[in-house]
Structure formats: structure tokens, C-alpha cells
C-alpha positions in Angstrom: 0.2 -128.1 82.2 -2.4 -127.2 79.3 -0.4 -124.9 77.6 2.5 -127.9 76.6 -0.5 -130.9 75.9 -0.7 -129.3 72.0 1.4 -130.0 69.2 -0.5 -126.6 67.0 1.6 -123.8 68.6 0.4 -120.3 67.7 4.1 -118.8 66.5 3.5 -115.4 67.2 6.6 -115.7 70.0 8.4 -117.2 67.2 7.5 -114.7 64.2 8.6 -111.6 66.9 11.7 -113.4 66.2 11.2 -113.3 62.6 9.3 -110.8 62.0 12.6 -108.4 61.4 13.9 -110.8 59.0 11.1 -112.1 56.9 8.2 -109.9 54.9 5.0 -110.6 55.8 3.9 -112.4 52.2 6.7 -115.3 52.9 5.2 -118.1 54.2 6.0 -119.5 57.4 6.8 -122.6 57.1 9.1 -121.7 54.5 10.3 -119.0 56.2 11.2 -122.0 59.5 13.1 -124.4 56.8 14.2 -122.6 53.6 14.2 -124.4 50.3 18.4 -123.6 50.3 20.4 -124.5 53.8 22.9 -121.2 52.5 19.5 -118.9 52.9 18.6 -120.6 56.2 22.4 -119.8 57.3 22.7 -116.3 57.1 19.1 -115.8 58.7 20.1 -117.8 61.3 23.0 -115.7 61.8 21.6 -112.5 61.3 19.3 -113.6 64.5 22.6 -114.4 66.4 23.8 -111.3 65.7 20.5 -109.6 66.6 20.4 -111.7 69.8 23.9 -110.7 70.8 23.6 -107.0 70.4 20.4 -107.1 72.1 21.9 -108.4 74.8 24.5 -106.3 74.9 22.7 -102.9 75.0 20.0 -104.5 77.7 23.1 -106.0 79.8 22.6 -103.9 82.8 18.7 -104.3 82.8 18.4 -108.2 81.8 19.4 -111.4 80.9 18.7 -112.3 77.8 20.2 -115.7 77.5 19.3 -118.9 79.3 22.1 -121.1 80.3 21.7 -125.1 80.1 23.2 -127.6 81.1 22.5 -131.4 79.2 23.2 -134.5 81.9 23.2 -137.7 80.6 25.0 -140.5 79.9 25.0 -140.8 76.7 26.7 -138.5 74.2 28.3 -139.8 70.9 31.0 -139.9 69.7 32.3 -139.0 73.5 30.6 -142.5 74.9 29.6 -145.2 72.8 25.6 -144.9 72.5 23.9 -147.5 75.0 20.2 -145.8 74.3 19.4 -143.6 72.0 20.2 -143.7 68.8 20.8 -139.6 68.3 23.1 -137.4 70.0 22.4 -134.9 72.1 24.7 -132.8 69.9 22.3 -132.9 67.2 19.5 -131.4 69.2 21.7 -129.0 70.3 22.9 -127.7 67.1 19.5 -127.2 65.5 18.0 -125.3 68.9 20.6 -123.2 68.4 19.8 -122.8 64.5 16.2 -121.6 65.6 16.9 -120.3 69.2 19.9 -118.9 69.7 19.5 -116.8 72.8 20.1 -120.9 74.7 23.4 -121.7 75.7 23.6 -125.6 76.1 26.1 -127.5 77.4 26.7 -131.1 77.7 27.7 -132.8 81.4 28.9 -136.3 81.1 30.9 -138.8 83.2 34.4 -139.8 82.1 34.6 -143.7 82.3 37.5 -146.1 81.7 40.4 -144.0 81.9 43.9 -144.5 80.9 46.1 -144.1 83.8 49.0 -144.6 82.2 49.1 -140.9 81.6 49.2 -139.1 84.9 49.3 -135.7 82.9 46.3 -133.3 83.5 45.9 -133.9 79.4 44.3 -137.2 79.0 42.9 -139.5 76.8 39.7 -141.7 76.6 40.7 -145.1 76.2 37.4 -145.8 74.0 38.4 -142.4 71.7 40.9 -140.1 70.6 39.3 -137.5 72.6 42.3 -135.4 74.5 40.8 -134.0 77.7 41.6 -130.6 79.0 41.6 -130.3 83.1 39.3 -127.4 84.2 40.3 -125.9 88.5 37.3 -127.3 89.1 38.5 -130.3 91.7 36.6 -131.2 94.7 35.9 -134.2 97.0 32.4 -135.6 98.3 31.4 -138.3 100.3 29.3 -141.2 99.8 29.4 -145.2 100.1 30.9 -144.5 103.4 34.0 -142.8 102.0 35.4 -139.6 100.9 35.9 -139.4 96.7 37.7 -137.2 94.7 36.4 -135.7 91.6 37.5 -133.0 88.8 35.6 -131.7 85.8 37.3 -131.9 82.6 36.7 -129.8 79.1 36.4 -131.5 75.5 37.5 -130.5 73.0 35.1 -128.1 70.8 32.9 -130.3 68.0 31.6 -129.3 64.8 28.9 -128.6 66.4 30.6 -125.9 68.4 28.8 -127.5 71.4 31.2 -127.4 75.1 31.2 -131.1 76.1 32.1 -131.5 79.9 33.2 -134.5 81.4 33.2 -135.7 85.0 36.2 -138.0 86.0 35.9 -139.7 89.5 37.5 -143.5 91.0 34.2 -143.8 92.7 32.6 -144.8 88.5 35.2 -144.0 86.1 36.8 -147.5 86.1 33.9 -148.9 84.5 34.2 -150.8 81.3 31.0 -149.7 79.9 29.1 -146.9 79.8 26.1 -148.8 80.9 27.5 -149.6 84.3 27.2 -146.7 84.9 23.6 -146.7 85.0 23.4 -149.2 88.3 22.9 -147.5 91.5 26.4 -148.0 93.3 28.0 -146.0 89.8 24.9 -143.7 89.6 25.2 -142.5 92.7 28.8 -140.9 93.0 28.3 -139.6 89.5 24.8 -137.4 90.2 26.6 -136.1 93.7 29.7 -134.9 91.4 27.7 -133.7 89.1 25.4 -131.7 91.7 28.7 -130.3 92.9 29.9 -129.7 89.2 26.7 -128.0 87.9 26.9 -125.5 91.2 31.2 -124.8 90.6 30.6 -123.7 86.9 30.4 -120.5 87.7 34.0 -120.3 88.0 34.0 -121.5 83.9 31.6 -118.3 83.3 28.3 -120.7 83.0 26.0 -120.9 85.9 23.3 -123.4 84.6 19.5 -121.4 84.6 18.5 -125.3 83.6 19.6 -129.0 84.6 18.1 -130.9 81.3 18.6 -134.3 82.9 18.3 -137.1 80.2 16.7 -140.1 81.8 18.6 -140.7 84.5 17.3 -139.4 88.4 18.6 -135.7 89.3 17.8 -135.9 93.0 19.2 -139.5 93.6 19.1 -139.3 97.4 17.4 -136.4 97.5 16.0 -137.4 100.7 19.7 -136.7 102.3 20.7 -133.5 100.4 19.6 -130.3 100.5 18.1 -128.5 97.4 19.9 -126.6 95.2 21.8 -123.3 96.2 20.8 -121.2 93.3 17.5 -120.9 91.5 18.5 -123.1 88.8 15.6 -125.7 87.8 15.4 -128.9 86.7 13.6 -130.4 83.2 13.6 -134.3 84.3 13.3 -136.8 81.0 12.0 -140.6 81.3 12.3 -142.4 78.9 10.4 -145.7 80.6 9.3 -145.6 84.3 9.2 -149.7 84.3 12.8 -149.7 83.4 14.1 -148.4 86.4 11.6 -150.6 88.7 14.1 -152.4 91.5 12.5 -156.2 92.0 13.1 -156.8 95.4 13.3 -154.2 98.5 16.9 -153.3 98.9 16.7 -150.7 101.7 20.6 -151.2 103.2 22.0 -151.1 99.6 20.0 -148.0 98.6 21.0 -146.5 101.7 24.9 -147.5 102.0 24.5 -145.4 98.4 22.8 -142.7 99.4 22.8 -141.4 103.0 25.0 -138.8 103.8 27.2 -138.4 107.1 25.0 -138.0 109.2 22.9 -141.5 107.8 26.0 -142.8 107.6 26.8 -142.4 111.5 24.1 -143.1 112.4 24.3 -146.9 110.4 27.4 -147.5 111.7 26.4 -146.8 115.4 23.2 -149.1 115.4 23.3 -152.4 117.6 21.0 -154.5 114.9 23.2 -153.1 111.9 26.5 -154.0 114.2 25.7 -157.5 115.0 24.2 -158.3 111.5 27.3 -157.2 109.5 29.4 -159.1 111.9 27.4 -162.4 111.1 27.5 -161.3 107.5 31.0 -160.7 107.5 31.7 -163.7 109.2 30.7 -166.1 107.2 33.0 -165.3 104.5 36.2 -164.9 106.8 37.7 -166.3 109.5 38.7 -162.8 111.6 36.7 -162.0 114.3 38.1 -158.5 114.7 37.2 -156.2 112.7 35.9 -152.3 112.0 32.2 -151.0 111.2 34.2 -149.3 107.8 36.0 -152.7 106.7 33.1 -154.7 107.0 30.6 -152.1 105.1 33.3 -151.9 102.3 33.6 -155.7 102.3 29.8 -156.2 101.8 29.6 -153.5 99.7 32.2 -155.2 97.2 30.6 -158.3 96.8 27.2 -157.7 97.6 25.6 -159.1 94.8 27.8 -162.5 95.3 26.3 -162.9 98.9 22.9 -161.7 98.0 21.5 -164.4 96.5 17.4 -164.6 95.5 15.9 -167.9 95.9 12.5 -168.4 93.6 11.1 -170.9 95.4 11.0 -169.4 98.7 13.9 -171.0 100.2 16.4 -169.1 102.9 19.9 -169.3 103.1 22.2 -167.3 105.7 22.7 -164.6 103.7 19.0 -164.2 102.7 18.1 -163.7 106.0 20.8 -161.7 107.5 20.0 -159.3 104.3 16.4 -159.0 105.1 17.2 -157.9 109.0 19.6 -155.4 107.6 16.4 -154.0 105.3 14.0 -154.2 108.2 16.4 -152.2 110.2 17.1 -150.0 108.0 13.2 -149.0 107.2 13.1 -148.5 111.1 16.1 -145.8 111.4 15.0 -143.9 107.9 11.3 -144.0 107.9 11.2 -142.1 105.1 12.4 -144.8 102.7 9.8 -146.8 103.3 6.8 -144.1 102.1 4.8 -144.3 98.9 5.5 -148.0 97.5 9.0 -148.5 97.7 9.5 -144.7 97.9 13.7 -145.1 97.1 13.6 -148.5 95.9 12.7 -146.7 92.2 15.5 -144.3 92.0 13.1 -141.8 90.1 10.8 -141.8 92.6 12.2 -138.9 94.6 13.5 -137.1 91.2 10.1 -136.9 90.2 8.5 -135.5 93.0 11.3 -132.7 93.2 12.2 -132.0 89.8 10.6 -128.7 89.0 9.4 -130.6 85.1 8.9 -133.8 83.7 8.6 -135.1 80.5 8.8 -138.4 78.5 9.3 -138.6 74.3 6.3 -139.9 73.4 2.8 -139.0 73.2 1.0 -142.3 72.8 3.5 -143.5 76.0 2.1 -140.0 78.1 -1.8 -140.8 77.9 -0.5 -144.6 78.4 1.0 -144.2 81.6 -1.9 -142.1 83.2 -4.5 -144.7 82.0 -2.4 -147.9 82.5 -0.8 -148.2 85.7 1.2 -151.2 84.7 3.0 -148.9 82.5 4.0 -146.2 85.1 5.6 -149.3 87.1 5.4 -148.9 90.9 5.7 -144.7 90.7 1.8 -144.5 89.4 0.6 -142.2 92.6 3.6 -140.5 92.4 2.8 -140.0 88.6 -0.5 -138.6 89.0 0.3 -136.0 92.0 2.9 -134.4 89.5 0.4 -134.9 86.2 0.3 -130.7 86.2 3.9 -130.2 86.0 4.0 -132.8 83.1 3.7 -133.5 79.5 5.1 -135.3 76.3 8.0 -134.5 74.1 9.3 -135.7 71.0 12.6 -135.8 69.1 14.2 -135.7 66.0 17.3 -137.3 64.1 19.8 -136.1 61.8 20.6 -139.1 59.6 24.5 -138.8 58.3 23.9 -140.6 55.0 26.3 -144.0 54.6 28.5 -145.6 52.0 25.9 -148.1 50.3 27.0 -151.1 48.1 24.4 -149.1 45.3 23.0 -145.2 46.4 19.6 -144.7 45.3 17.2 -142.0 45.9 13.3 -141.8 44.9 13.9 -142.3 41.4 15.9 -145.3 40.9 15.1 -147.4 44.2 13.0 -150.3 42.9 16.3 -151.7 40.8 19.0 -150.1 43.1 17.5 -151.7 46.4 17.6 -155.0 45.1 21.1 -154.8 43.7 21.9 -153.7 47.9 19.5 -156.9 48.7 21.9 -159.4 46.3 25.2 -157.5 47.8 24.5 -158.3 51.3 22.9 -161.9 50.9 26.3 -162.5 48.8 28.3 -160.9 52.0 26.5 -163.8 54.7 26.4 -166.7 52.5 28.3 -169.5 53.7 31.2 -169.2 51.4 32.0 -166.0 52.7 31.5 -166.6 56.4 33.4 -169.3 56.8 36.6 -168.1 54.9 36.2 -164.7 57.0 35.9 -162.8 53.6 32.5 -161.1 54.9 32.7 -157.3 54.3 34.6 -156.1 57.4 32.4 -152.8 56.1 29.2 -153.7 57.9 30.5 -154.1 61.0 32.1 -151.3 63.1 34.8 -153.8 64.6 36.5 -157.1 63.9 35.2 -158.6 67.1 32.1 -160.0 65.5 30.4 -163.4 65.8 28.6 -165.1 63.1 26.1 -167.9 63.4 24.3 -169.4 60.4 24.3 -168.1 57.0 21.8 -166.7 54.0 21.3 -168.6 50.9 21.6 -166.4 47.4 19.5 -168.4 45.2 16.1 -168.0 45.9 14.0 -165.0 46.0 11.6 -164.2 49.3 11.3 -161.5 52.0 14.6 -160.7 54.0 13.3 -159.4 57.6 16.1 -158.0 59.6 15.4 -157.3 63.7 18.4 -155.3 65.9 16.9 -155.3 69.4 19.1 -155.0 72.4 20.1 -157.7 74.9 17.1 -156.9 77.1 14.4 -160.1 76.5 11.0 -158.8 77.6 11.3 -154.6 77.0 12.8 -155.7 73.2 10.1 -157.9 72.4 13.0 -160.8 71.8 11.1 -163.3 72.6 8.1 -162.3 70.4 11.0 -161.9 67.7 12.1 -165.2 68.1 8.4 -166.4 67.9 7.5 -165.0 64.7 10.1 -166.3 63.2 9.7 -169.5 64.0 5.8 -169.3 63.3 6.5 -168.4 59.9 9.3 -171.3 59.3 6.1 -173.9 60.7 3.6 -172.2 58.1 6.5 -172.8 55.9 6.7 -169.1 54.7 9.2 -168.8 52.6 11.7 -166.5 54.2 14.9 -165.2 55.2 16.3 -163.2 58.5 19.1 -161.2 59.9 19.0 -160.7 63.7 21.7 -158.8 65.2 22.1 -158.5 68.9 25.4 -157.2 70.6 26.6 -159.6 73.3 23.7 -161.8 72.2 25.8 -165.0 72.4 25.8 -164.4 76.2 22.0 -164.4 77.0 20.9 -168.1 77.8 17.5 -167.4 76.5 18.7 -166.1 73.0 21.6 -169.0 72.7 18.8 -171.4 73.3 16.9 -169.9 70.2 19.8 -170.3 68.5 20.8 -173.8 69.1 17.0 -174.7 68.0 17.6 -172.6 64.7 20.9 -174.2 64.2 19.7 -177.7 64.8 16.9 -178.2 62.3 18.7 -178.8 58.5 15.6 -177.5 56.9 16.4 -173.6 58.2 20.6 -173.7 56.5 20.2 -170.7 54.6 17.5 -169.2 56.0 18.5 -167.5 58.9 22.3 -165.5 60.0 22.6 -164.1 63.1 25.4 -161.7 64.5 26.8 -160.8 67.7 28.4 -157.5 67.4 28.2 -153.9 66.1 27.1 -153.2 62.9 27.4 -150.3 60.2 23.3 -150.3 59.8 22.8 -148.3 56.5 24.0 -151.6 54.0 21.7 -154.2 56.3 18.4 -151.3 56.0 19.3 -150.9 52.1 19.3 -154.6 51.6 16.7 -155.6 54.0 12.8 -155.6 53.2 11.4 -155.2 56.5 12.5 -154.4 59.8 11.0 -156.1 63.1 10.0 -154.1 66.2 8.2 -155.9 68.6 9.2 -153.7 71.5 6.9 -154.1 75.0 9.1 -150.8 76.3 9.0 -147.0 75.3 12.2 -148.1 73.7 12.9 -144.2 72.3 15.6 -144.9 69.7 16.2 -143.6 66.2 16.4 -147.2 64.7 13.2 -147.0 62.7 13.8 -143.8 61.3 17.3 -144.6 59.9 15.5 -147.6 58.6 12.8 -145.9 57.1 15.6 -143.4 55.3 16.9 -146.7 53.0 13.6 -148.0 52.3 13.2 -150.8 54.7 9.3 -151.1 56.0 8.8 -151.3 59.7 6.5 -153.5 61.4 6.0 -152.3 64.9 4.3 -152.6 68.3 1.8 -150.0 68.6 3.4 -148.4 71.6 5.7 -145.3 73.0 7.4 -143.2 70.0 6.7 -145.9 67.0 3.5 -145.6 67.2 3.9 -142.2 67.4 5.8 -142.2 64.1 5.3 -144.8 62.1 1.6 -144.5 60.1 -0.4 -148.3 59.4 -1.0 -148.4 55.7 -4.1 -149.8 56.4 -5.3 -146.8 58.6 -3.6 -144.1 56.1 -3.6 -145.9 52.1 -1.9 -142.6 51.2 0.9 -142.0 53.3 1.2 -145.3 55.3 4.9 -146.2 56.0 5.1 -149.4 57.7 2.7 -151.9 59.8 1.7 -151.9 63.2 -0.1 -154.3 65.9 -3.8 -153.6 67.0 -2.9 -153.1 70.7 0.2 -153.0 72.6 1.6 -156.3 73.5 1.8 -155.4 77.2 -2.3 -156.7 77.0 -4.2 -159.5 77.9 -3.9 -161.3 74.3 -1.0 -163.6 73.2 1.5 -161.0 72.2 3.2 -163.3 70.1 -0.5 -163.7 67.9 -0.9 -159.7 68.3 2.4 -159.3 66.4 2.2 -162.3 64.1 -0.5 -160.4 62.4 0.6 -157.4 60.9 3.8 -159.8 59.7 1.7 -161.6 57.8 -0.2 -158.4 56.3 3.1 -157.2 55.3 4.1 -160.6 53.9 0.7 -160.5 52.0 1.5 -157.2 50.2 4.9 -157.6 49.6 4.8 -160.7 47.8 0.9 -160.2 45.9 1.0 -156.4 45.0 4.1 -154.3 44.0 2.6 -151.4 43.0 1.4 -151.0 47.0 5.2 -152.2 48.3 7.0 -149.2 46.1 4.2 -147.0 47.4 5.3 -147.9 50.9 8.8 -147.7 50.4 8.8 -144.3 48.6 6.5 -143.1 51.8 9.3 -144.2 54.1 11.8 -142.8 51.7 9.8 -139.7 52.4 9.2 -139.7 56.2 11.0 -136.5 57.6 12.1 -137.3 60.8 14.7 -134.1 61.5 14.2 -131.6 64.2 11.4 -129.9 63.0 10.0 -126.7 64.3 7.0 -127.7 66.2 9.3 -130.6 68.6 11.9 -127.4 68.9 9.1 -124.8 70.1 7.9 -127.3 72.4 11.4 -127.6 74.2 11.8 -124.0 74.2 8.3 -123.4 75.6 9.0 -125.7 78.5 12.1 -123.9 78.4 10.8 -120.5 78.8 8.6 -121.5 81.2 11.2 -122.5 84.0 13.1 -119.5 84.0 
């Protein structure tokens, strides 16, 4: 749509909001943001109040407020953050500062339970979080099985946002919130949900909106029926090559998805009969059995018989597996349209979702003009191009405990004094008696490989990319940094990468690193959580060589303490972060000429605005304070113009 492809909104809508607050001479801009947050307060409330009586006067002739309801997976402090890097909360909170006639809610799932306490009150094991049951309780059926389900009610935030949770066997007894994101989890938690978001009626809320945060709305949409009520759904992606399935997997997406009827109609098939028999077979010795035991059994250890073979070779399993997907394609034709039509569980989502958006401009035009990018859903893409457009977010950064605060003034001596503090926290003295500040890290179940030497002056780069090789760019990380150890640039690093130590690919790295004597001191790496304001305060440059639309808040927060990012020029950082050699004014970090998902060596493409930064760093100051005061600078918070955009798209549902 036309109308959301601008970022220079006309405010009229806006200043009719206003208009009764503000006179005419006050600027706008102003008038949005106030100089003093007591000001912005009582004007906000005064518009709450003006809302609210509105509303109450016009009860009988219209509704003035528009009910949403957030779906995601991902909500701090209620599950530990797996994506983003902002909560929803925040967003919330300052729509609701600038649009108060929206009432949003957050829907999450409930996950690892303690079921130690059989009360209705009960706590998250990963929280202090006590849980109040709601009557809503139902059962659905799916994965060839009945499951139970009941919505639960958080307690209120400071926010004053209503957090709801989702508890269900059928994905609550995951360990981590990311399993829930693979399909046999997803998939009992979007049917509860559906069922959920329909019921809270009876909690005086019946959703106008379904905001659903990157994950797939109408997940077997193919098998249910729409909606009952006219509520619509705003669909987010984040990255539509992140949720690309490898390898055609038509009897697991269906033993997920079908209803009833789909399920019957599995169980009563000859093919299906005789090649779960064989399947089941050869991993027991009973010959009896029942369609239901068997489908369990596979489904339990699917992924231990399933077993993909690069070089082409079959085994039993293999090729009992691909008869199952054959027959399958054959009894739901369906499932088989439009490129692996189900095999991308936002296929369907995207082709019923009422509005569709992803957070980042430069990752928008992208995936319109590079299929690669828009994975195997690029036809799907363009047929719903008019109900589309770009979004982008903000961050509310909650200022940390630094070994020295500093603020515009006093940064070139302060930040240094941080630099000395942390390289004194990694040395080798301190790691190996365990007297490393248990401060940076948010728990004692951290792994520490290597150490930094504290007598000698050079660049400290620090990189914090997730356990994903090719969307984080580790690979290209690991790269650089060894480039610049070979043109023996004198350097130092901090990677950090929870559950690193597991990854093959980055121990490998490691063992490298660790085995050449001329890199001791050079180089710390840690597996585990960390308190990120000390490591940006101390560090000189951060390292983003992301491939994905990797949304996160990470460079901002970085950006906040001073520490220069040096970025792929793709999704949201190069939405955000400005080259200083394209803006010499109000440049705040370094960026690559092209994306590294392009026909040149993406580990030269990145290599080369490292060594620009290097260059500038170390052979003119006066251009490195600039930089760092323009990062000190960047304002990242929910500003108005991302707001009215939301609220536009918003306004246009209902």
C-alpha cells in the first residue's frame, strides 16, 4: 500500500489529537517529545482522560478503542530474550504515551513449568513470576491426540501492560524458549492460542488485532477455518530465509498440522499403513501394533530415524521416509502448491494474514529485488506486495552500572579508564584464579577461553553474534580476525557467544586461536551471558558481519557507550547506522559496500571497512572522538514517526 511506503507523515491526524492541548505557535516536534518528561506526563494524561470520556459519552454510537493483542515468543523479563533485544513492553508503553485509545496485550506461551506445585498459583521456574489461572481452559487436538490447555494472567508490570500466558503439555516442557520455535512445539502453541485469542472475551477483551511477532498466525491454515469474528491479523517477519525447511518433509508437517479429519484419513491409508509398519519395525521386535502407537512412536524420535545422507546414499529409513512424503503429497494435494507451499511455515500465514510487514527498510526493497532473500516464498511475496510494507522499531536503553559513567563531556578519559577495567578483569591472572568480575556476566555458569594482555595499547574489537554460523556472519568474524593477526595488526578481541563451546565450527576456530603462542593475550573468548554495558564502555569497536535481517537492539546499546560499529550493509543496520565516509558530519560507525549475501568474497567485502576503522582510529583522533560523540548521540527511542506508522497500519485494519 502507498500510503505506509513513506516515512514524512502529514500529522494532521495526530495534531486533531493535539490540537486541544497545544497552541498553535508550539512547535511540533516539541510538542511530540517535551524538553521535561513531567510536561510530557500530564499531556499524555490529559489525552487519556480526553480519550476516556469521549468514549464514554459516544458508548452507545461507537467504539472508540482498538483492542490488541501482541503474540510472540519473546517477552522479557517473562522469557529470557532469544531475538530481539527489546521488549515488547517497551513498545507498548510508549504507543500508549502517544496513542492511548489502543489497548495492547501481550499472549505468550508458558514453558518449563514447575510441577511441583499443583496449585492454580504457579511459578516460572526461569522467574519469580507467580501466575494467576484465568476460567479460560479448553482442549484441542493435534499430533494425533487431544491436548489440554488454560490461559494464565501475569502479574501487572510497571508498564501496566496485561501479560497472558499460555500453559499446555503439548510445549510447555521445553527447556528453552527457542524450542518452542520448531514446528512440533509451534504448532500446539498457535492452535491454543487461536482458541485463546477467540475465549478472551470472557476476560472483557475481544482482540480487534492479532499483532503476531514473527512467528506464522495461520500455521495449518490449510486445515482450519478462518477466524470467527472480524478480528485481523498484522503478520511481522523478521527474515523469510530463516524459516526456509531444507528438505521436503510433507508427513512431519502434516502429522503437525491436519486436523481430524486429515488425521483419519492418514491413519486409514494402505501406503501410510504398511510404511509405518516397516518403519516401526525396524526399531522393535512387536509385530502387533495400532495406527496411534506407531504415529506416536515415530513422532518421538523422528529426527533419530530420519537421517540425511550428503552424498546421495539411502538407508531404510531414508526411503521409507520419502514414500511416506510421496503419499502424503497424493492425499493433501494442496501441500504440494507454490514451491513447498507448507514446507515454509509462513507460506500460508502470508497469504492469509490480512498485513505484513518486516523492520527494515533496506531488507523490504531487498527482498522484492533479490529473490535469494525472500527464500523459497518469493511468488508468494510479490502476490501480497499491496498489502505490505516496512516497519521500524525503537529501544529504550536502561542505563547500566559502569566501572567509570561518562557522558559527552568527559568520555575521551572516562572510556579509557572502562577500557583498562575490563582488560584487567580477562587477563590471565584473573581468569584462572576465578576472580573475574562475576558483574559482567548475568550467571556463574560462564566459560572462559584465552585471556587479554594489559600492557600494551591497540584496538579492542568485541563481536556478540549468536550460535547461528552463516545468518551471524561467524564465520566472516572468525576470518577477520585472523586476517588481521596474518597482517600482523596489532590487536585485541572479545567474542562472546552463548553455547558457543558446542558448535564444532566455532570450537575449531578456537583450537586454531588457542594453538598458535604468538596470539596469548590477544584474544578471550566467553561462552555465556553477559551484562553488555561494561564490555561496550570498554570496547572500541563492535563487529557485525550479519548475512540475516538479524533485527536486534545490539548496535544501538552499543552505540549508547561509545563503542563504533562496523556493520554489513543489510536489513535494520544499514538502516541505522550512517558510514562516516558517506556522512563526515554525523557518521556513526562503518559499513561494507554491498551486502555479503553477493557474488564477492564476503570475507574481503567486510575486511575492508575494518581496516578503514583501524586506519582512523589509530592515525586521527580528532575523527575517532567525532565518531564516538555521534554514537553517543544516535537516538534510537520510539520516536514518533516509527509510532504513527504502527498506528497507521493500525487504523487501517479496523
Amino acid at each position: 500500500m502507498n500510503r505506509f511506503s513513506s516515512e514524512n507523515y502529514e500529522t494532521s491526524a495526530h495534531n486533531e489529537e493535539l490540537d486541544f492541548i497545544f497552541q498553535d505557535s508550539e512547535d511540533f516536534n516539541e510538542a511530540v517529545y517535551g524538553s521535561r518528561d513531567i510536561t510530557r506526563d500530564l499531556r499524555t494524561y490529559f489525552r487519556l482522560f480526553r480519550k476516556k470520556f469521549h468514549s464514554a459519552i459516544r458508548n452507545n454510537t461507537q467504539k472508540n478503542f482498538t483492542n490488541i493483542i501482541y503474540l510472540t515468543l519473546d517477552c522479557p523479563p517473562y522469557t529470557p530474550t532469544f531475538g530481539r533485544g527489546d521488549s515488547p513492553l517497551e513498545y507498548i508503553e510508549e504507543m500508549r504515551r502517544q496513542y492511548p485509545d489502543k489497548d495492547i496485550r501481550v499472549l505468550i506461551p508458558v514453558y518449563n513449568l514447575n510441577e511441583e506445585n499443583t496449585r492454580a498459583r504457579k511459578k516460572l521456574c526461569a522467574g519469580s513470576f507467580e501466575l494467576e489461572r484465568t476460567s479460560i481452559g479448553f482442549e484441542f487436538f493435534l499430533q494425533n491426540r487431544m491436548n489440554e490447555a488454560v490461559l494464565y494472567r501475569f502479574p501487572k508490570n510497571n508498564e501496566h501492560v496485561q501479560v497472558y500466558g499460555i500453559y499446555s503439555p503439548s510445549f510447555s516442557f521445553c527447556k528453552d524458549i527457542q524450542e518452542i520455535s520448531r514446528l512440533q512445539h509451534l504448532a500446539p502453541f498457535i492452535k491454543a492460542a487461536r482458541i485463546c485469542i477467540r475465549k478472551l472475551g470472557s476476560e472483557k477483551f475481544k482482540p480487534d488485532i492479532v499483532h503476531s511477532e514473527n512467528i506464522p498466525f495461520y500455521l495449518g491454515g490449510e486445515f482450519e477455518a478462518k477466524l470467527p469474528y472480524q478480528a485481523k491479523v498484522f503478520q511481522i517477519i523478521k527474515d523469510f530465509t530463516q524459516i526456509d525447511f531444507i528438505k521436503t518433509e510433507a508427513f512431519w508437517a502434516a502429522i503437525n498440522l491436519v486436523d481430524r479429519a486429515g488425521m483419519r484419513k492418514i491413519c486409514r491409508d494402505n501406503t501410510v499403513k504398511k510404511c509405518v509398519a516397516a518403519l516401526f519395525n525396524l526399531h522393535n521386535t512387536k509385530r502387533f501394533y495400532q495406527m496411534k502407537d506407531c504415529l506416536s512412536f515415530i513422532y518421538m524420535n523422528y529426527y533419530k530415524f530420519r537421517k540425511f545422507i550428503d552424498k546421495g546414499e539411502d538407508i531404510d529409513e531414508n526411503i521409507i521416509f520419502n514414500r511416506l512424503n510421496k503419499r502424503i503429497l497424493q492425499l493433501f494435494p494442496q501441500m504440494a502448491n507454490e514451491d513447498d507451499f507448507y514446507f515454509n511455515p509462513m507460506t500460508y500465514s502470508l497469504k492469509r494474514t490480512d498485513f505484513w510487514a518486516v523492520p527494515s527498510k533496506t531488507y523490504y526493497k531487498e527482498i522484492f529485488e533479490n529473490p535469494p532473500l525472500s527464500g523459497k516464498m518469493f511468488k508468494q511475496i510479490l502476490k501480497t506486495r499491496d498489502k505490505s510494507t516496512y516497519i521500524s522499531f525503537g529501544t529504550v536503553i536502561s542505563p547500566e552500572k559502569l566501572y567509570y559513567d561518562f557522558d559527552l563531556n568527559n568520555f575521551r578519559e572516562m572510556r579509557k579508564k572502562n577500557k583498562s577495567s575490563l582488560l584487567r578483569e580477562l587477563s590471565i591472572d584473573k581468569i584462572k584464579t576465578n576472580f573475574t568480575d562475576p558483574a559482567l556476566f548475568k550467571s556463574p555458569e560462564v566459560k572462559i577461553v584465552g585471556n587479554l594482555d594489559t600492557f600494551y595499547e591497540s584496538p579492542l574489537f568485541f563481536a556478540n553474534p549468536g550460535n547461528e554460523v552463516f545468518a551471524n556472519g561467524v564465520d566472516i568474524l572468525f576470518n577477520t580476525i585472523l586476517k588481521l593477526f596474518e597482517l600482523h595488526k596489532n590487536i585485541q578481541v572479545i567474542i562472546c557467544v552463548k553455547d558457543g563451546l558446542k558448535n564444532k565450527f566455532i570450537q575449531s576456530w578456537l583450537n586454531f586461536l588457542g594453538g598458535n603462542k604468538y596470539l596469548n593475550g590477544r584474544w578471550v573468548f566467553i561462552d555465556g551471558e553477559i551484562n553488555a554495558g561494561k564490555f561496550f564502555a570498554g570496547s572500541d569497536m563492535i563487529l557485525l558481519p550479519r548475512r540475516a535481517n538479524t533485527n536486534d537492539t545490539e548496535h544501538f546499546i552499543a552505540m549508547h557507550y561509545g563503542c563504533v560499529p562496523i556493520a554489513a550493509r543489510s536489513g535494520i543496520l544499514n538502516d541505522t547506522i550512517s558510514d562516516i565516509f558517506d556522512d563526515i558530519t554525523n557518521g556513526c560507525g562503518f559499513k561494507t559496500k554491498t551486502t555479503l549475501l553477493c557474488e564477492e568474497d564476503s570475507n574481503e567485502v567486510f575486511l575492508a571497512p575494518v581496516l578503514k576503522a583501524m586506519n582512523i582510529y589509530q592515525n586521527n583522533p580528532a575523527s575517532w572522538n567525532l565518531l564516538i560523540k555521534n554514537c553517543m548521540n544516535y537516538d534510537s527511542s520510539w520516536k514518533f514517526k516509527i509510532l504513527e506508522k504502527y498506528n497507521r497500519i493500525y487504523d487501517e485494519l479496523v
